[in-house]
C-alpha positions as a Markdown table, in Angstrom:
| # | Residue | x | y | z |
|---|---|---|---|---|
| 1 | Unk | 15.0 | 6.2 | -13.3 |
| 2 | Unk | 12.3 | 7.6 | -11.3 |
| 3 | Unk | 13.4 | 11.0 | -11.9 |
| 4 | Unk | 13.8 | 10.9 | -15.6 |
| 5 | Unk | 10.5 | 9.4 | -16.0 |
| 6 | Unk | 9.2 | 12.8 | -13.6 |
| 7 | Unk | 11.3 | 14.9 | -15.9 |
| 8 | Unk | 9.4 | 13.3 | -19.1 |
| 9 | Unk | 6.3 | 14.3 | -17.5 |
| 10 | Unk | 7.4 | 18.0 | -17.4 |
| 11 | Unk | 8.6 | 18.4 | -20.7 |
| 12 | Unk | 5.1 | 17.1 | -22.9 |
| 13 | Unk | 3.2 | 19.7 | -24.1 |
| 14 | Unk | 2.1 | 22.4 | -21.9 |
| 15 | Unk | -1.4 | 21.1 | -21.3 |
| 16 | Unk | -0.5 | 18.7 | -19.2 |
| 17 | Unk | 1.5 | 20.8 | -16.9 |
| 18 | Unk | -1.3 | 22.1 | -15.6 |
| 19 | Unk | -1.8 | 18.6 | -14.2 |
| 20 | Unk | 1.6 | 19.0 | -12.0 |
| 21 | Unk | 0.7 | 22.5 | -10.5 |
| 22 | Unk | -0.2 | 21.6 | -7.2 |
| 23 | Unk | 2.3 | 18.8 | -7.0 |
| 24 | Unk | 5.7 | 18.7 | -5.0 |
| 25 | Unk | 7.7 | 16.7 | -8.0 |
| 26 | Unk | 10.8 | 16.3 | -5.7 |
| 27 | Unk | 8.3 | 14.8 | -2.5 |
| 28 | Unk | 6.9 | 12.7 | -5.5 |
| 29 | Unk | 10.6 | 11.8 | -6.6 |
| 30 | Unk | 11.5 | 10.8 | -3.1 |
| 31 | Unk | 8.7 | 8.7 | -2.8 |
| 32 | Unk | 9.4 | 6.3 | -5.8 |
| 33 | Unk | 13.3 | 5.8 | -5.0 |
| 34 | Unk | 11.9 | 5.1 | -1.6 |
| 35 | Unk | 9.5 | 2.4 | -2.9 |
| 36 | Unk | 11.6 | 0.9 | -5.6 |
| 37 | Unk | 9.5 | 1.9 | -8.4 |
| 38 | Unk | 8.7 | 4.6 | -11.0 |
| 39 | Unk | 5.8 | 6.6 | -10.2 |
| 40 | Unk | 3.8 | 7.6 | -13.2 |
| 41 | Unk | 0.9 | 10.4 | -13.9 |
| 42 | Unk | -1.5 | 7.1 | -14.1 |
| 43 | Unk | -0.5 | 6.3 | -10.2 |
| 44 | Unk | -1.9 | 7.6 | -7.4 |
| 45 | Unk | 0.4 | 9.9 | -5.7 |
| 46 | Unk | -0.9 | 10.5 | -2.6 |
| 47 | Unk | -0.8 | 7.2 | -2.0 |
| 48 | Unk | 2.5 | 6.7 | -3.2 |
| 49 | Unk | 4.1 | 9.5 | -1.2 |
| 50 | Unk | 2.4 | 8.7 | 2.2 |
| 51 | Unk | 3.1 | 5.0 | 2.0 |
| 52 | Unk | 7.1 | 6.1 | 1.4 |
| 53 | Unk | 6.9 | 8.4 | 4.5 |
| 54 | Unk | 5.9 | 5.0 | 6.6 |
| 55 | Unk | 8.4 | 3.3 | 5.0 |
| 56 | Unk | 11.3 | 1.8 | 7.9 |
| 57 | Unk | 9.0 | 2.4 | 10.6 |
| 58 | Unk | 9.0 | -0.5 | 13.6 |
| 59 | Unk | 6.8 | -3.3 | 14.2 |
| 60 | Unk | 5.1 | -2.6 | 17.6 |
| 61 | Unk | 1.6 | -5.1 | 18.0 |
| 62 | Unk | -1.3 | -3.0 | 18.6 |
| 63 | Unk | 0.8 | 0.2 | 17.0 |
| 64 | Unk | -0.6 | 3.1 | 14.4 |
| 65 | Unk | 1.8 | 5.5 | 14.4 |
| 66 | Unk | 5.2 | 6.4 | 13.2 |
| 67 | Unk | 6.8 | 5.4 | 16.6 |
| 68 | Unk | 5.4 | 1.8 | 16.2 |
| 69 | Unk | 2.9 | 0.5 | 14.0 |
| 70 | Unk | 1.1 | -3.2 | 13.1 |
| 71 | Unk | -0.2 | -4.3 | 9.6 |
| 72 | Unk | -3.7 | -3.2 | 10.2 |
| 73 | Unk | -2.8 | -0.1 | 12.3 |
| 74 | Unk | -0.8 | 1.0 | 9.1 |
| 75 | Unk | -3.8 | -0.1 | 6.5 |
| 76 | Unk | -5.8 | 2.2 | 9.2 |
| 77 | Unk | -3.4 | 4.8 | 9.2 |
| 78 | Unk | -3.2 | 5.3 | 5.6 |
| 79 | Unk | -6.4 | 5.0 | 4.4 |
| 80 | Unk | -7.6 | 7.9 | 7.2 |
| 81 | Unk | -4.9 | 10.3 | 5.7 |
| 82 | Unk | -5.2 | 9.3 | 1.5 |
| 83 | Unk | -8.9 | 8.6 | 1.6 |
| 84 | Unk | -10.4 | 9.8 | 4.6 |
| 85 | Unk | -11.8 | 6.6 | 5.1 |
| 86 | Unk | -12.1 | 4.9 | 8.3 |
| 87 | Unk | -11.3 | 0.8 | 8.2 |
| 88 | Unk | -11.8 | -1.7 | 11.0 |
| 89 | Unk | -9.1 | -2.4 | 13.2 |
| 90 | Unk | -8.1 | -5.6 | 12.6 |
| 91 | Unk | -7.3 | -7.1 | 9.4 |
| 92 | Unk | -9.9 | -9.9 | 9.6 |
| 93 | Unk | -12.6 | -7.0 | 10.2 |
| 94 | Unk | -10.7 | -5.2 | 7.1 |
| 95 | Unk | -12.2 | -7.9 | 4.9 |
| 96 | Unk | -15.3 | -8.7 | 5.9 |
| 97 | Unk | -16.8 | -5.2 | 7.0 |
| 98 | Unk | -14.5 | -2.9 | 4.9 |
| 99 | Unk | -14.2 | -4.9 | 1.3 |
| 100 | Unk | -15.5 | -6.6 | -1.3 |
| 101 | Unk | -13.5 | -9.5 | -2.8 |
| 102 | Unk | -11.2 | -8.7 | -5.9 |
| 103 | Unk | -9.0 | -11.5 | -7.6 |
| 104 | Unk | -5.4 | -11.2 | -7.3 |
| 105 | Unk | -5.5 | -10.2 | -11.1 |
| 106 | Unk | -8.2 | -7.1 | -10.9 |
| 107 | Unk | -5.9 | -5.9 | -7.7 |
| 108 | Unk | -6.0 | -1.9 | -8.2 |
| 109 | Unk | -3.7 | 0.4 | -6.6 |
| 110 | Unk | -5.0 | 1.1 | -3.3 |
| 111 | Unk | -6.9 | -2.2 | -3.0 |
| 112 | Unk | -6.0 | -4.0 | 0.7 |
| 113 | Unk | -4.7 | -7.4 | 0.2 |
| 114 | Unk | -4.9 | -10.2 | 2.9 |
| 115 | Unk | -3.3 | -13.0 | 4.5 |
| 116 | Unk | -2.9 | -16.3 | 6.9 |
| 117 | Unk | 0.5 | -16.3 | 7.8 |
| 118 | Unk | -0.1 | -19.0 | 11.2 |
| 119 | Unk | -1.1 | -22.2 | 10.9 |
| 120 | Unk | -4.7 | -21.5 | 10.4 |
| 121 | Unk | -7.1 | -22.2 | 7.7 |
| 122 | Unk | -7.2 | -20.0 | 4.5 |
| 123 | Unk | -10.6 | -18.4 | 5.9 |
| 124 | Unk | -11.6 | -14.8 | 6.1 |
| 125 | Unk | -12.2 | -15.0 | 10.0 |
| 126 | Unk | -8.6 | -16.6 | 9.9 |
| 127 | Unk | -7.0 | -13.2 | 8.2 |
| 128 | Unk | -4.4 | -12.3 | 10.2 |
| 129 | Unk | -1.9 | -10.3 | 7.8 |
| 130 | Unk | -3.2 | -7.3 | 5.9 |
| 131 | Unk | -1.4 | -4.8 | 3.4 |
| 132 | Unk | -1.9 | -1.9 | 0.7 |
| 133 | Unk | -1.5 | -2.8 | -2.8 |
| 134 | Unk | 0.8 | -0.3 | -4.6 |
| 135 | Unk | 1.5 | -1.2 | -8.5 |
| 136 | Unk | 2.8 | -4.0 | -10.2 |
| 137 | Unk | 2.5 | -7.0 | -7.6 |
| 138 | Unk | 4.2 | -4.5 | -5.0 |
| 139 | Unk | 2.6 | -4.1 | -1.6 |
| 140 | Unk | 3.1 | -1.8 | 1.5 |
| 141 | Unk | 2.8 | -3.6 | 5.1 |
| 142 | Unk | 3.9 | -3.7 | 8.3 |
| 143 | Unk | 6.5 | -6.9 | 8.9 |
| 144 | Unk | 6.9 | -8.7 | 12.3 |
| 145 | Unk | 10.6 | -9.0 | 11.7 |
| 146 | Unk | 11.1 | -6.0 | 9.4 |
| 147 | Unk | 8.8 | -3.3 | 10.0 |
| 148 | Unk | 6.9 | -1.1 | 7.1 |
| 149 | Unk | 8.2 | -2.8 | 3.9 |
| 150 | Unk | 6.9 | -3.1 | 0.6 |
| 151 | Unk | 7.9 | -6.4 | -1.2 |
| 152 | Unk | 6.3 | -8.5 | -4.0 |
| 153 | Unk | 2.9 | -10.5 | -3.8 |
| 154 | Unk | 4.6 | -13.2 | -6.3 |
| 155 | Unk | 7.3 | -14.1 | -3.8 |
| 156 | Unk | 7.0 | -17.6 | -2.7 |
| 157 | Unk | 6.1 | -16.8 | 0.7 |
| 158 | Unk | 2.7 | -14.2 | 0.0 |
| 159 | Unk | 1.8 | -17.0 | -2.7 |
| 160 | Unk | 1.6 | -20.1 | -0.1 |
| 161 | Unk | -0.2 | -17.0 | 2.5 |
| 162 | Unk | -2.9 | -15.2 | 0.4 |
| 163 | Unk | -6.3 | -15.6 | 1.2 |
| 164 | Unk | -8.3 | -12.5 | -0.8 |
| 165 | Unk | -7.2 | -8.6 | -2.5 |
| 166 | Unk | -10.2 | -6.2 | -1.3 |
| 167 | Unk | -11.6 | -3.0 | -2.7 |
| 168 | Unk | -12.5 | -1.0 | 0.2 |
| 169 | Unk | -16.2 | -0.2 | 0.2 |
């Protein structure tokens, strides 16, 4: 599906291929069967693609690279290589030093997203999960028990955990 909607794009009219010069379509291919979603000429790609190449990689606490990584080590991560931004370390810093709040309805692609997952109070000095908001309720973190996944903010457990999306400053 992915690739027939990247095909689409190549076939419009020719003023719009201009748009595709500079862009690897099969990286940008990879990158959405890798995520589990169509990338379209709205999304950003760079974002897209370097969140599928952290895609499988291991929990390790304290980690930020591709040998081991936590949530806020891969929020760092990313963010340094798509924006050249750099965010606080950890994910309770994230949002109250990097973010202003945004609604879970105004989320934007790229936006960080944030969450209690202990026992803890729903507070922003209580943030202790943090991930990247792709498209379509899908976001990119770094799982205790799973490593770099990207799964759905609607699932039953990121509803009973979310504390605040953020636009990075």
């Amino acid at each position: 599906m992915c690739f027939l909607t990247l095909v689409c794009f190549l076939s419009s009219c020719h003023s719009s291929r201009s748009f595709y010069k500079n862009v690897d379509m099969r990286e940008l291919a990879r990158a959405g069967l890798a995520l589990g979603f169509d990338i379209e000429e709205h999304d950003n790609w760079q974002l897209m693609v370097e969140s599928s190449k952290w895609l499988g990689v291991p929990y390790k606490y304290g980690g930020n690279t591709k040998s081991g990584v936590d949530c806020s080590g891969l929020t760092t991560a990313i963010y340094k290589t798509v924006y050249n931004k750099q965010l606080h370390r950890r994910s309770a810093d994230q949002y109250i030093e990097d973010c202003r709040n945004v609604s879970r309805t105004g989320l934007s692609s790229g936006d960080l997203v944030f969450f209690v997952t202990s026992g803890s109070s729903k507070t922003p000095g209580n943030i202790n999960h943090v991930g990247i908001y792709l498209k379509g309720n899908k976001f990119i973190h770094a799982s205790s028990s799973r490593g770099v996944v990207v799964d759905d903010l609607n699932s039953t457990y990121f509803v009973q955990h979310w504390v605040a999306g953020g636009h990075v400053k």
